[in-house]
C-alpha positions as CSV (number, residue, x, y, z in Angstrom):
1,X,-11.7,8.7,29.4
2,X,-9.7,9.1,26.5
3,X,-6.6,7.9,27.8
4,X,-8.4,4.9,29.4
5,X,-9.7,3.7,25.6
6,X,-6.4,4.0,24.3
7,X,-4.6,2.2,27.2
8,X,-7.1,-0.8,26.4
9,X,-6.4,-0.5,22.9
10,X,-3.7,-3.4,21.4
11,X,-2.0,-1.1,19.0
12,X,-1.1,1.0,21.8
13,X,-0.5,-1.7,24.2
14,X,2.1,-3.8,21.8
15,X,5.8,-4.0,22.6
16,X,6.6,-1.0,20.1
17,X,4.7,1.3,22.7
18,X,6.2,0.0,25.6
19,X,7.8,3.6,27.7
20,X,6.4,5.4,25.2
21,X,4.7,8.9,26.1
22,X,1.7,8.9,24.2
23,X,-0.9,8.6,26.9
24,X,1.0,11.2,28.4
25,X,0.9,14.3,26.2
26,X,-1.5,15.7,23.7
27,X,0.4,15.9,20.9
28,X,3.5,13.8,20.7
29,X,7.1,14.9,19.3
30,X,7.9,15.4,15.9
31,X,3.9,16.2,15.1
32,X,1.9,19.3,14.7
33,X,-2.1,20.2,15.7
34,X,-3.2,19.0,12.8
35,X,-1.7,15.7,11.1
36,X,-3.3,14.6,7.9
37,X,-4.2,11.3,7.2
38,X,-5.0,9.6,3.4
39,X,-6.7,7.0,2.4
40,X,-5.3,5.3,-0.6
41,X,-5.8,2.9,-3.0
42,X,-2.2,1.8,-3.2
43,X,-0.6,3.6,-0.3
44,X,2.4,1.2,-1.1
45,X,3.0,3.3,-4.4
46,X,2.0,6.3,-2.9
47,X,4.5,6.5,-0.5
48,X,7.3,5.8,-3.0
49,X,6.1,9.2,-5.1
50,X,6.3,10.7,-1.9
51,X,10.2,9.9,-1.5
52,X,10.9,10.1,-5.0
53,X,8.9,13.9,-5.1
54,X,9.3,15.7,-2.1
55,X,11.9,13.6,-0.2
56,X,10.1,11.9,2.5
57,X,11.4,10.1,4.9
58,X,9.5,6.4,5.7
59,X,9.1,6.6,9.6
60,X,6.6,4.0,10.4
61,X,4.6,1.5,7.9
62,X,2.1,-1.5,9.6
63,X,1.5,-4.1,6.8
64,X,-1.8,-4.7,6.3
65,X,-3.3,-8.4,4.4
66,X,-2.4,-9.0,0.9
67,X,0.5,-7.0,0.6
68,X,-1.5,-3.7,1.6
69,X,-0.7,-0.9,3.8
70,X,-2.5,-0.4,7.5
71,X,-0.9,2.6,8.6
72,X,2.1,4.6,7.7
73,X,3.7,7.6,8.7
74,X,6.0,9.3,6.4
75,X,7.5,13.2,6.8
76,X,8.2,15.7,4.2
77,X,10.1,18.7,5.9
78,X,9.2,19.2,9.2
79,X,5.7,17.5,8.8
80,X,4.2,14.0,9.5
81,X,1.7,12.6,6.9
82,X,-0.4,9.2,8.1
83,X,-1.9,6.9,5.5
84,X,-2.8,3.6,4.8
85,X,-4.6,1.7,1.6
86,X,-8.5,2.5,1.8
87,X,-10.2,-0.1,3.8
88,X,-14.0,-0.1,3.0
89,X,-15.2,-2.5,5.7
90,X,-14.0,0.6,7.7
91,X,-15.5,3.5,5.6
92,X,-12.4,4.4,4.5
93,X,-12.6,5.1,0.9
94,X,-9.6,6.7,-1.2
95,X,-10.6,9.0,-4.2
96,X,-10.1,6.7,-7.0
97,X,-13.7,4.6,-5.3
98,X,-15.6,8.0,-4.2
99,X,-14.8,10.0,-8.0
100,X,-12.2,12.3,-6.4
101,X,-11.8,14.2,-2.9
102,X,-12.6,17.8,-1.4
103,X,-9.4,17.2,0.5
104,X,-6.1,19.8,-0.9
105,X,-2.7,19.4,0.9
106,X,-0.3,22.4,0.4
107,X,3.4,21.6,0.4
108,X,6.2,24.1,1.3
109,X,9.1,23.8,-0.7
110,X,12.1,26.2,0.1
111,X,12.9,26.0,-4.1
112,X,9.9,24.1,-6.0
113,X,12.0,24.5,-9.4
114,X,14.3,21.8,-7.7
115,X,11.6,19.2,-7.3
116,X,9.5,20.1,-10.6
């Protein structure tokens, strides 16, 4: 069933996805069982901090209307991070609009004096 809605989805259908094995495997290279995924008011910037603080690399960004973000997908060490600008019409609110989040990510860093 799964496979089936995502097969009929156009994200997953476009040109970009053409070969690929994602209807094939339950979690794809290069991810791990759990991926997290931010909403943000100004992903754009966010993901900038991101290179500048911990190194990420840029893997994947969909631009979004008026210069915003619909999905991006950077990595910091061996782990993916998805996020995209909050998109209310959606439910997806970032923390500046709900007065903060419950949500903590924890970074590894092999020498944390290096990037602070």
């Amino acid at each position: 069933m799964t496979s089936d809605l995502l097969s009929r989805n156009p994200l997953f259908t476009s040109p970009s996805f053409q070969g690929n094995s994602l209807l094939n495997k339950s979690i794809q290279e290069g991810y791990h069982s759990v991926t997290p995924y931010l909403s943000i008011d100004g992903a754009a910037q966010a993901i900038e901090f991101y290179k500048k603080a911990f190194g990420a690399q840029e893997l994947y960004r969909m631009p979004a209307p008026n210069d915003r973000v619909g999905h991006a997908e950077i990595q910091i060490g061996d782990s993916r991070v998805m996020l995209a600008d909050e998109e209310p019409s959606m439910s997806s609110f970032g923390p500046k609009s709900v007065g903060g989040t419950p949500v903590r990510l924890l970074i590894y860093l092999e020498d944390v004096d290096k990037v602070f």
